[in-house]
C-alpha angles and dihedrals in degrees: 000000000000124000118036094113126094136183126024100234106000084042135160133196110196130203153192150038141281094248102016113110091267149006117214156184139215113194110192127178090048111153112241109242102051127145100242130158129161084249082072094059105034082056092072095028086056096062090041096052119106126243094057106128138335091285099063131060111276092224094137109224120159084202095207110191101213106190104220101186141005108050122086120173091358095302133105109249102207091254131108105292107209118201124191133197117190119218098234093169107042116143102180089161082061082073106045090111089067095054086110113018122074112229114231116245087023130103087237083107099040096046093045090049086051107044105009100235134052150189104261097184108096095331092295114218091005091052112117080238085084088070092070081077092051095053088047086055099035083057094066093049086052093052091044091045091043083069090055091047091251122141131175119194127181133196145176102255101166125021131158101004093305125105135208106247095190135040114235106162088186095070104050095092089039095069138074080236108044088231124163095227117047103206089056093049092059092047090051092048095053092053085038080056099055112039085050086056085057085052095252136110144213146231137204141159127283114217110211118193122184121198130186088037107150121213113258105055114125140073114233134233108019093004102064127160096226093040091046097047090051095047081054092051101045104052080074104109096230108057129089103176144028134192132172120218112326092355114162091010091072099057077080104043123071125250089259095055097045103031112107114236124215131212138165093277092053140265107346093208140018111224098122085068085236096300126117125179077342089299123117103258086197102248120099125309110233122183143152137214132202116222123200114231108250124288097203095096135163091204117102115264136176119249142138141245130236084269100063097243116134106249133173111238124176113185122223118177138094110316138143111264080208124023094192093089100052092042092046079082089044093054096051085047098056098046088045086057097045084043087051092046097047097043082049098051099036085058077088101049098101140359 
């Protein structure tokens, strides 16, 4: 399978399957020298693994992130880390009933069309399970880039229908939702709630900032920092849209309003989201992600079978009401590797 590789020096193959014995990473490029310890990766595992609220599915992984290679005393030694985490949880019998439907929303039709055969259980390959290996990953990028100063957070900043109205970055990690305004996130869990009750789900948008990012990062003109971050971001299974700074908004607005001026003192706006000519113009980097409400549905739905013929298929099983709070972590991971790769690579830009 192509396709399960990312990055071309800081750079990471993922594997595994939902409810296969393990899902996995291999980081290579990794400096040698580096401060690493499992603690670095279970942090952001941690805040990816399901059975976290009631907004998330109660499948109950620890999600242990074991680091098979590449550490020694503590250090990176230059060589491929491998990192495992073992499926504790897995219930593949709990999908016997899809062997030969396709679930709408899901990848069960697209990868049958493409290979001919598929992993039934949980989506396989395509399941959101396969994240857990890029947030492994995406861990040791944020260890490499907080020596540089550099820090990527993510937030819910719109679910359900109900947006944040204030920015407390404080209270991200304090709420079901990982939203950056608590009021807003009670309200969101409450509609999350029901609609999850009525056996439907919901989607919203995920805010990134990155901070410590010098000028400079970038590699025009296929390379670029913006169009590499979204193709990042993107590859996660549940987004459907990306935009930097302003984005779509400024298709409405005229140059002068959304040019960024520049003075002594520095750029007097942000609308460009921190990206020039896909190069880091050294402010903040400032983008959003949409994220699909859930597929997984107990509602009835029309499909079809392997067979072609039009059959009604509800879903009942372990899913996420609300996908926004477990990506917010995949999110952070994706952008960190595509950070790592590019100061790598722009270490060669000049003498």
């Amino acid at each position: 399978m192509n396709g399960s590789s990312f990055g071309r020096v800081f750079k990471i193959t993922t594997f595994g399957e939902s409810h296969g014995p393990a899902v996995g990473v291999i980081v290579e490029g990794v400096p040698a020298g580096l401060p690493l310890s499992s603690g670095d990766i279970q942090r952001d595992l941690d805040r990816r693994r399901p059975g976290q609220s009631r907004v998330t599915t109660p499948r109950e992984e620890a999600d242990q992130g074991e680091i098979l290679s590449g550490v020694f005393e503590g250090k990176t030694t230059g060589t491929p880390i491998g990192i495992l985490i073992r499926n504790r949880d897995s219930k593949p019998e709990a999908y016997e009933t899809l062997r030969d439907v396709f679930r709408p929303g899901h990848a069960d039709y697209t990868y049958w069309k493409k290979y001919g055969i598929r992993d039934h259980r949980g989506g396989g390959r395509s399941s959101g399970r396969e994240t857990a290996a890029r947030v492994a990953g995406g861990a040791v990028a944020r260890a490499f880039l907080a020596q540089k100063g550099i820090k990527a957070t993510a937030y819910t900043l719109r679910a359900a229908g109900i947006s944040c109205r204030v920015f407390d970055e404080a209270a991200i990690e304090s709420n079901p939702l990982r939203a950056c305004d608590p009021e807003a996130a009670a309200l969101m869990e409450k509609r999350i709630l029901e609609l999850s009750k009525a056996g439907n789900s919901a989607g919203g948008i995920v805010e990134c900032r990155v901070t410590g990012v010098p000028a400079g990062l970038g590699e025009p003109v296929f390379g670029k920092l913006d169009a590499l971050i979204a193709a990042a971001v993107l590859s996660i299974g549940a987004i459907k849209g990306i935009e930097f700074g302003r984005g779509f908004e400024g298709a409405d607005l005229t140059g002068k309003d959304f040019n960024d001026p520049i003075d002594s003192s520095g750029f007097l706006s942000n609308n460009s989201g921190g990206v020039l000519g896909g190069i880091s113009s050294g402010q903040e980097i400032l983008f959003r992600a949409a994220v699909k409400p859930t597929p997984t549905l107990g509602i009835e739905q029309s499909t079809v079978d392997k067979e072609g013929k039009t059959t009604l298929i509800s879903v009942k099983g372990r899913h996420d009401p609300c996908i926004c709070p477990r990506v917010v972590p995949v999110v952070e991971a994706m952008t960190l590797l595509v950070l790592a790769d590019l100061y790598i690579l722009g270490l060669g830009s000049r003498m």
